[in-house]
Residue, then its C-alpha position, 0 to 999 in steps of 0.5 A: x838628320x835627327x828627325x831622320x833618325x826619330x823617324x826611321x826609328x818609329x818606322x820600325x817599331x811600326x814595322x815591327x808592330x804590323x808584322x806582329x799582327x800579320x804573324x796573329x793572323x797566320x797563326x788564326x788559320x793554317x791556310x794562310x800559310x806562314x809567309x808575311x810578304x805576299x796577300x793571301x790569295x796568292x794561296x792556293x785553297x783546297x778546292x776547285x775555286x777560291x773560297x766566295x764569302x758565301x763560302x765561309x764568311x769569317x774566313x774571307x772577312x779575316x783573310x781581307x783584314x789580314x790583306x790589308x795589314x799587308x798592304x799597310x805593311x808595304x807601305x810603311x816599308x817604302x816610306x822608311x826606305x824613302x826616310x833612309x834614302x833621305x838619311x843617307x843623303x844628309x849624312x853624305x853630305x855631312x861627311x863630303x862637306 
């Protein structure tokens, strides 16, 4: 149980750590947008198509980095949930037995 409590703690600080960098990458370009939850081509680019690397080459390199920030993000998020879930259990039982 205590490991289970270390680690949801480095969990968060690595949560809080990934969004700190998601909110960087916000702030580099407002298309973006100010959401840390969703990829970034869930936004819509003014244009009649989405910007092609050809388009504008830093933009799409740093909307792909930030892409997978996200995805490291969620990832993180359901291994802490699984550390919780596996908290909870031990502490269930600690009370139960």
């Amino acid at each position: 149980m205590i490991i289970s409590i270390l680690l949801l703690i480095i969990l968060y600080l690595l949560h809080q750590y990934i969004v700190a960098w998601i909110v960087y990458y916000n702030n580099t370009d407002e298309r973006f947008g100010d959401s840390i939850w969703r990829w970034t081509y869930d936004y819509k680019v003014v244009g009649k198509r989405d910007i092609s690397d050809l388009d504008d080459k830093p933009f799409v390199r740093m909307r792909r980095i930030r892409n997978r920030t996200v995805s490291l993000m969620y990832c993180n998020f359901f291994v802490g949930f699984t550390v919780f879930m596996s908290f909870l259990s031990h502490l269930l039982i600690l009370i139960l037995a």
